[in-house]
N, C-alpha and C positions, 0 to 999 in steps of 0.2 A: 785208550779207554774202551774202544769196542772189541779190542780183542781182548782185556781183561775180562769185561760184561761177558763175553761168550765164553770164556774160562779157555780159553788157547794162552800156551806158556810164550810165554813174551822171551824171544832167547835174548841169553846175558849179552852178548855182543851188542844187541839194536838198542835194549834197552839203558847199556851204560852212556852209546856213545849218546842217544837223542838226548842225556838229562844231562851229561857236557857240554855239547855243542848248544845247548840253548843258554849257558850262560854265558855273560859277556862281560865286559869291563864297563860298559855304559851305564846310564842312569837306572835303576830296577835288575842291573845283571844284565840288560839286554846290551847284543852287539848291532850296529846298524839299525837300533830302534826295531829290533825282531827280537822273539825269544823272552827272555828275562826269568826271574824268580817265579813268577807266578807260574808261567809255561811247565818251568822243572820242578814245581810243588805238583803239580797236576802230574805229570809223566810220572812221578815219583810213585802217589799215591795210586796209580793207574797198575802198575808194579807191582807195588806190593800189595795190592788184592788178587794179583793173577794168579794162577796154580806156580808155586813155589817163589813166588815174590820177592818171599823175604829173606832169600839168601841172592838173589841175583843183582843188587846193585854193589860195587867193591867200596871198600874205606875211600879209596880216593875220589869215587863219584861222589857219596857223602860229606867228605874233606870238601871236594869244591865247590856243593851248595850253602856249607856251614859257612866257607870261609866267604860266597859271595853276600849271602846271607848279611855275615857281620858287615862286610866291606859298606853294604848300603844302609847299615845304620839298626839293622833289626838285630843286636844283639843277644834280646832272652828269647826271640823264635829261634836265633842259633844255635844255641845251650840247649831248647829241647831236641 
């Protein structure tokens, strides 16, 4: 978020892998009770405010918040 807020381009590599690695198989996406949905909603959104945002997360970082997303029951936040 603060390097969004200062408008520094967040590079694709840091940003794909921190909104991966914070989801998990556990309760809320998180692994080891760290992380979860909330975490990669915020990283997410963090992203895509930054200078060029919104080309820098790929289908499959999207792919695995959509699919942790459903996994935990939120269905129509998945679909948006």
């Amino acid at each position: 978020e603060d390097m969004a807020e200062s408008d520094y381009e967040i590079p694709v590599d840091l940003a794909n892998s921190c909104v991966m690695n914070s989801l998990g198989e556990g309760p809320g996406g998180t692994h080891d009770q760290c992380g979860g949905i909330d975490a990669a909603l915020a990283m997410v959104a963090a992203v895509e405010s930054s200078p060029n945002g919104s080309s820098s997360l790929t289908d499959a970082t999207y792919g695995r918040l959509v699919s942790t997303l459903a996994n935990d029951g939120a269905v129509e936040e998945a679909i948006l």
